[in-house]
Every structure is written in C-alpha cells, then in structure tokens.
Backbone as XML, in Angstrom:
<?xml version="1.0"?>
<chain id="A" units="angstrom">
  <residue number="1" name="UNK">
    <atom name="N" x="88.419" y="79.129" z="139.300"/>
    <atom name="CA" x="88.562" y="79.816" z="138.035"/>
    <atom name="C" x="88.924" y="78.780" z="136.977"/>
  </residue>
  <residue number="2" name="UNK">
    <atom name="N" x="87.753" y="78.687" z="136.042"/>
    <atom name="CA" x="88.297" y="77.438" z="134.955"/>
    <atom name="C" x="89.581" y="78.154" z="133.694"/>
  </residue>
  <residue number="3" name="UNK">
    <atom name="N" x="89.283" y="79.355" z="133.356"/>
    <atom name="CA" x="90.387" y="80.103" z="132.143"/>
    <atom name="C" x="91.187" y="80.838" z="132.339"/>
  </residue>
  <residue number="4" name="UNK">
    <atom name="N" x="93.006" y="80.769" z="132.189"/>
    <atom name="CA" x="93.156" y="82.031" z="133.012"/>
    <atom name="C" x="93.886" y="82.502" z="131.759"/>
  </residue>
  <residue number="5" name="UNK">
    <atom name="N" x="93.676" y="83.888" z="130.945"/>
    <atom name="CA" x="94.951" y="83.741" z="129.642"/>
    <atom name="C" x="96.058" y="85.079" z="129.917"/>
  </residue>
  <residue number="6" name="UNK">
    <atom name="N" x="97.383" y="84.782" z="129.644"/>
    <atom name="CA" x="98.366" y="85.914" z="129.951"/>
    <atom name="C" x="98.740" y="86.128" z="128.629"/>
  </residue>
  <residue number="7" name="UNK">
    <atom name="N" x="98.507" y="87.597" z="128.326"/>
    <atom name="CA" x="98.785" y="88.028" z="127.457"/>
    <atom name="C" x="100.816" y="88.926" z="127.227"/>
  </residue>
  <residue number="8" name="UNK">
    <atom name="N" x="101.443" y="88.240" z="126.675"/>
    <atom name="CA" x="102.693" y="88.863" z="127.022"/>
    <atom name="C" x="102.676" y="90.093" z="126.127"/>
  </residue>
  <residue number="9" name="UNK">
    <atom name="N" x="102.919" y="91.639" z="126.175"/>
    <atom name="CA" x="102.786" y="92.573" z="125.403"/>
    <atom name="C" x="104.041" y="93.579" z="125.622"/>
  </residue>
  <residue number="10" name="UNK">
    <atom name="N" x="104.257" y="93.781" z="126.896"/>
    <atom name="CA" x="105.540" y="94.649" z="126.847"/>
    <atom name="C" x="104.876" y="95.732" z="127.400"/>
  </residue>
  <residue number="11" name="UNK">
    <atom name="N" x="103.840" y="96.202" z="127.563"/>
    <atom name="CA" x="103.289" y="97.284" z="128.702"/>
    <atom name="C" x="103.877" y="97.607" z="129.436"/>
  </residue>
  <residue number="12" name="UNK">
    <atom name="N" x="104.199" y="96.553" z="130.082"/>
    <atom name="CA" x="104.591" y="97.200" z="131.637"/>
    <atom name="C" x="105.470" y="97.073" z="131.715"/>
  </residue>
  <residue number="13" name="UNK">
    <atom name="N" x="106.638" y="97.552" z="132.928"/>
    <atom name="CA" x="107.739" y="97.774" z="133.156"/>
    <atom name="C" x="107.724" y="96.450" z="134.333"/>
  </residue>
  <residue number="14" name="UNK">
    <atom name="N" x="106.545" y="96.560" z="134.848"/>
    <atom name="CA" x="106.625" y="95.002" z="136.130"/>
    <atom name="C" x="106.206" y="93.981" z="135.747"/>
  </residue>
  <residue number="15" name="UNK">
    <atom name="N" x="106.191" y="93.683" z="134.337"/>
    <atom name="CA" x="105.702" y="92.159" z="134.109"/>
    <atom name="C" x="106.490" y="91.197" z="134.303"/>
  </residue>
  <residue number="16" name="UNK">
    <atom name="N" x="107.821" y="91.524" z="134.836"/>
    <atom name="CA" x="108.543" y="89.902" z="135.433"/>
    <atom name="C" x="107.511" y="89.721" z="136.638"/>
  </residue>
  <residue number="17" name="UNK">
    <atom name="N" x="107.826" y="90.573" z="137.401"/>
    <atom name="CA" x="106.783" y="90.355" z="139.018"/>
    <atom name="C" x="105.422" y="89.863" z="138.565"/>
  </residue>
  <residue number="18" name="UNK">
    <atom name="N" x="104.742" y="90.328" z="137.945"/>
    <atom name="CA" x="103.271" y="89.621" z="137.506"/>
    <atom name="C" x="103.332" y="88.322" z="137.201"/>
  </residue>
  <residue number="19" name="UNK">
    <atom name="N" x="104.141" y="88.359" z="135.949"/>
    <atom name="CA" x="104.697" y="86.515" z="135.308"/>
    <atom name="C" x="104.810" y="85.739" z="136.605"/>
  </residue>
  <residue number="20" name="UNK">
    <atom name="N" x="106.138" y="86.008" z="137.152"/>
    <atom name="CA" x="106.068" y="85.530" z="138.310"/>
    <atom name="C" x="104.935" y="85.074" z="139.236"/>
  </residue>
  <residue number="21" name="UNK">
    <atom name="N" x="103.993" y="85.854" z="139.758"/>
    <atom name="CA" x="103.191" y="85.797" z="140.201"/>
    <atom name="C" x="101.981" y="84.764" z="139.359"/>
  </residue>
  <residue number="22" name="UNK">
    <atom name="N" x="101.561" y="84.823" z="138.343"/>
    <atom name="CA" x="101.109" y="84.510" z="137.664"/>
    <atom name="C" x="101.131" y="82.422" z="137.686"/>
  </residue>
  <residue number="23" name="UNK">
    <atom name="N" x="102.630" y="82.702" z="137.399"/>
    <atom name="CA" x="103.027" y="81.320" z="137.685"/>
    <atom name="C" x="103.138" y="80.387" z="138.582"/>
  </residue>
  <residue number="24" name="UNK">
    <atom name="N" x="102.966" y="81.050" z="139.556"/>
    <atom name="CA" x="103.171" y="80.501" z="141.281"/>
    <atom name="C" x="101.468" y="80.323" z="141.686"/>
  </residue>
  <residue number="25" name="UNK">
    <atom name="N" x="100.546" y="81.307" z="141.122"/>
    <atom name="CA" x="99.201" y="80.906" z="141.623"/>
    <atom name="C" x="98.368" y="79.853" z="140.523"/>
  </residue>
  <residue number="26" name="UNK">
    <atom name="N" x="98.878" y="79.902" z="139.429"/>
    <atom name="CA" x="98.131" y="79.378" z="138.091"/>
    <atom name="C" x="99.050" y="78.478" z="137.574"/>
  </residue>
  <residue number="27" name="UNK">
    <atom name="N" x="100.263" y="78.393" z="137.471"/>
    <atom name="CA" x="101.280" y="77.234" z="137.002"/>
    <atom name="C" x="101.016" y="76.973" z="135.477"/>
  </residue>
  <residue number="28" name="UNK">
    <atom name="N" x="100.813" y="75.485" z="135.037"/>
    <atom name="CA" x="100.514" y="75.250" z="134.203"/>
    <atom name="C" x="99.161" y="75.087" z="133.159"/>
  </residue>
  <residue number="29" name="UNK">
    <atom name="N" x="98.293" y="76.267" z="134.520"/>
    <atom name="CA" x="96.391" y="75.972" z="134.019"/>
    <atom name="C" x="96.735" y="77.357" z="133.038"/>
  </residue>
  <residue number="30" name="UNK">
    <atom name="N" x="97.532" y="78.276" z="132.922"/>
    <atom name="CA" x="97.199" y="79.390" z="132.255"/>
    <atom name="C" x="97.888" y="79.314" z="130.958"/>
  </residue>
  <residue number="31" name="UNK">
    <atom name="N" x="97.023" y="79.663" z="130.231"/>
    <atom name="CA" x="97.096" y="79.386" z="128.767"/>
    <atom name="C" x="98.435" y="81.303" z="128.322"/>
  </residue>
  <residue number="32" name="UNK">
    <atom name="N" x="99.420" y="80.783" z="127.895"/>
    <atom name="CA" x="99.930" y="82.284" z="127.741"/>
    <atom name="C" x="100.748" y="82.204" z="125.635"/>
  </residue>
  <residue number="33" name="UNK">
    <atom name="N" x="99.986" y="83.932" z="125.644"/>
    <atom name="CA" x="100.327" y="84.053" z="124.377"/>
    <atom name="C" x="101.317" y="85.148" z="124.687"/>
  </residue>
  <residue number="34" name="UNK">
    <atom name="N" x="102.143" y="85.425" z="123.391"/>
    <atom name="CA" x="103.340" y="86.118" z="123.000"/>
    <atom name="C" x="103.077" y="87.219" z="121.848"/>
  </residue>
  <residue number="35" name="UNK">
    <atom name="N" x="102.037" y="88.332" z="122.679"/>
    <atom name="CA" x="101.351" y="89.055" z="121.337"/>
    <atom name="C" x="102.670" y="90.236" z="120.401"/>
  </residue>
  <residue number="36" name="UNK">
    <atom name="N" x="104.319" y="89.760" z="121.360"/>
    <atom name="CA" x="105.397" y="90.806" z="120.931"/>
    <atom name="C" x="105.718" y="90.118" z="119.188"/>
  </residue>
  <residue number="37" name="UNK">
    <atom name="N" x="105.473" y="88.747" z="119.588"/>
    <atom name="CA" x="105.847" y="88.232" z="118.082"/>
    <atom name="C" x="105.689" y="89.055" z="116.662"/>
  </residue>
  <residue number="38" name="UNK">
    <atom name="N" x="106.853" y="89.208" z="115.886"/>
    <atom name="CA" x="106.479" y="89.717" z="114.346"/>
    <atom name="C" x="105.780" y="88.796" z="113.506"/>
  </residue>
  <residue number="39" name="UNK">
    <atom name="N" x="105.963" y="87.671" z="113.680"/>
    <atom name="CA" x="105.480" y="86.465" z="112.376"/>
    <atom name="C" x="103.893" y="86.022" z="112.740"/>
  </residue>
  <residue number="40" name="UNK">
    <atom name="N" x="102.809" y="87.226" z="113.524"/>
    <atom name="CA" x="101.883" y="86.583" z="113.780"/>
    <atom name="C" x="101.009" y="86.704" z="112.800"/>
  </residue>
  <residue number="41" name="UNK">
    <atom name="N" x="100.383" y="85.383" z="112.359"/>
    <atom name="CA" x="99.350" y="85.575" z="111.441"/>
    <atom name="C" x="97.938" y="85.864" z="112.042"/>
  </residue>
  <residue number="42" name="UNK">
    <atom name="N" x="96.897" y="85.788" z="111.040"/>
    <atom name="CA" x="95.259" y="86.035" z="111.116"/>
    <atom name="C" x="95.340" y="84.425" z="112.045"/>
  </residue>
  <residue number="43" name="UNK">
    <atom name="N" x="95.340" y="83.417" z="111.859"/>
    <atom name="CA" x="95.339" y="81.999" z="112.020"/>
    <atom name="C" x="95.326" y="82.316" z="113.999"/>
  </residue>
  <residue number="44" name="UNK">
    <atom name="N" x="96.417" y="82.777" z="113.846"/>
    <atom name="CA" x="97.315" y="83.303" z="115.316"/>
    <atom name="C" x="96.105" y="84.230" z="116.204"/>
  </residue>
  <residue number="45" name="UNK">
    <atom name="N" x="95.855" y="85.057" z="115.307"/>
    <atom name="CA" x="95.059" y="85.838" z="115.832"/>
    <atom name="C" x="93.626" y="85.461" z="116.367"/>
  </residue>
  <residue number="46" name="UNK">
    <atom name="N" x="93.327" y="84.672" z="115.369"/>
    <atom name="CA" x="92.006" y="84.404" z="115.812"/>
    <atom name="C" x="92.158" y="82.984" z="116.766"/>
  </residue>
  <residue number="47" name="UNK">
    <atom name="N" x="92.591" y="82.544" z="116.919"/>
    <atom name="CA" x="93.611" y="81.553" z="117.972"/>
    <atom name="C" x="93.065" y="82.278" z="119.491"/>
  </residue>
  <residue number="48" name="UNK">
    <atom name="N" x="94.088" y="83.338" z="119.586"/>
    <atom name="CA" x="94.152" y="84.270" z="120.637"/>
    <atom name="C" x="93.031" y="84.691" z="121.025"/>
  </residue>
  <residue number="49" name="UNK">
    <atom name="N" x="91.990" y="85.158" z="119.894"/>
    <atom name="CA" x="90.425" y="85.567" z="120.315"/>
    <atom name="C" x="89.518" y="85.044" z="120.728"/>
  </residue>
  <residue number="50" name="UNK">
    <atom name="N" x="89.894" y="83.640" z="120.224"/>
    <atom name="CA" x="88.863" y="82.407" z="120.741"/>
    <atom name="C" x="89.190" y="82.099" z="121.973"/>
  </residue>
  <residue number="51" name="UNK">
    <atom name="N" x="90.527" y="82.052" z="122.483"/>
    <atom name="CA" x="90.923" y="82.030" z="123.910"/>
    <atom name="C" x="89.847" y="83.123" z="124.687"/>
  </residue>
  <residue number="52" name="UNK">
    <atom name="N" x="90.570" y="84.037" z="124.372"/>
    <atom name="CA" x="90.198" y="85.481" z="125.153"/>
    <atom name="C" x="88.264" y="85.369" z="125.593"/>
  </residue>
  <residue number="53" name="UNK">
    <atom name="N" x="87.746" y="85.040" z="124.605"/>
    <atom name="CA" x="86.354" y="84.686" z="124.479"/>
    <atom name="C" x="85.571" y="83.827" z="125.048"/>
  </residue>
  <residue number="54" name="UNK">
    <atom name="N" x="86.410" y="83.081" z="125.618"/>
    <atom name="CA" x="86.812" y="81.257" z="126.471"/>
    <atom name="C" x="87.140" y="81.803" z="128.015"/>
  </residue>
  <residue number="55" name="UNK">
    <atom name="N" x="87.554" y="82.771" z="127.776"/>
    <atom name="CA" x="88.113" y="82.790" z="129.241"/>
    <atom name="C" x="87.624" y="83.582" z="130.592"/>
  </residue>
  <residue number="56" name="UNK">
    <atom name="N" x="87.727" y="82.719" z="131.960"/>
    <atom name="CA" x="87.523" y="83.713" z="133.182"/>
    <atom name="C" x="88.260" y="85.016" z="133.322"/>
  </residue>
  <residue number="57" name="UNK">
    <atom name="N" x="89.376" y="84.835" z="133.216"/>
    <atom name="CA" x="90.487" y="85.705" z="133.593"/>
    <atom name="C" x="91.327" y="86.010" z="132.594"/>
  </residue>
  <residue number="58" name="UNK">
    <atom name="N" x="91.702" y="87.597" z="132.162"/>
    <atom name="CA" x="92.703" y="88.246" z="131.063"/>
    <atom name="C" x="93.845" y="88.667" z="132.026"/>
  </residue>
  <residue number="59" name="UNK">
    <atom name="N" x="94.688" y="88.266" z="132.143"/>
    <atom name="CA" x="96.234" y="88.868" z="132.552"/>
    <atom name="C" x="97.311" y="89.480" z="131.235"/>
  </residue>
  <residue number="60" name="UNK">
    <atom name="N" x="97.668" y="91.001" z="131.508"/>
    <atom name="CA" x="97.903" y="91.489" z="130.459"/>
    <atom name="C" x="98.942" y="91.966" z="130.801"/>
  </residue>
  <residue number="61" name="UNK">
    <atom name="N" x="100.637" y="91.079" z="130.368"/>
    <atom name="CA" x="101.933" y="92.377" z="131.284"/>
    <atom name="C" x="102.258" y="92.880" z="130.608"/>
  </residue>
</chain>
C-alpha cells in the first residue's frame, strides 16, 4: 500500500483503538490530518483533498 491517510474527526467512540492500530501497522508512512481543528483554512482544505485524492487507503476515527 503506497498512501495511507487518517483522518482524525471525533466519530467514533473507538478511535484510540484504531489510532493505535493504525500506528503499529503503518507507523510513520501514514500521512494524518486533524479535521477537529477550528483555525482550518481553504489552503488546509484543499491540502487534505489533494491527499485524499493521492491516496490507497482513507482511515476515518
């Protein structure tokens, strides 16, 4: 798997266990955004889309 992106959102109630998980199979190859942030701009955004667009794999906790 060349892309892997984790999206942090607050969904779920088990996203420590996922993170976790996440981190132990993918480490430092997975690209992770912080979509809880208030200060996100358009800049940010389209940042994030170009990832998402780039990528094998969406992980969403």
């Amino acid at each position: 798997m060349n892309s892997v992106i984790v999206l942090h959102t607050d969904l779920f109630p088990d996203a420590a266990t996922v993170e976790a998980a996440t981190a132990s199979a993918f480490g430092a190859d997975a690209r992770r955004f912080d979509l809880r942030r208030p200060d996100m701009e358009a800049a940010d955004w389209d940042r994030i889309t170009d990832a998402l667009l780039a990528a094998d794999c969406v992980i969403t906790l």
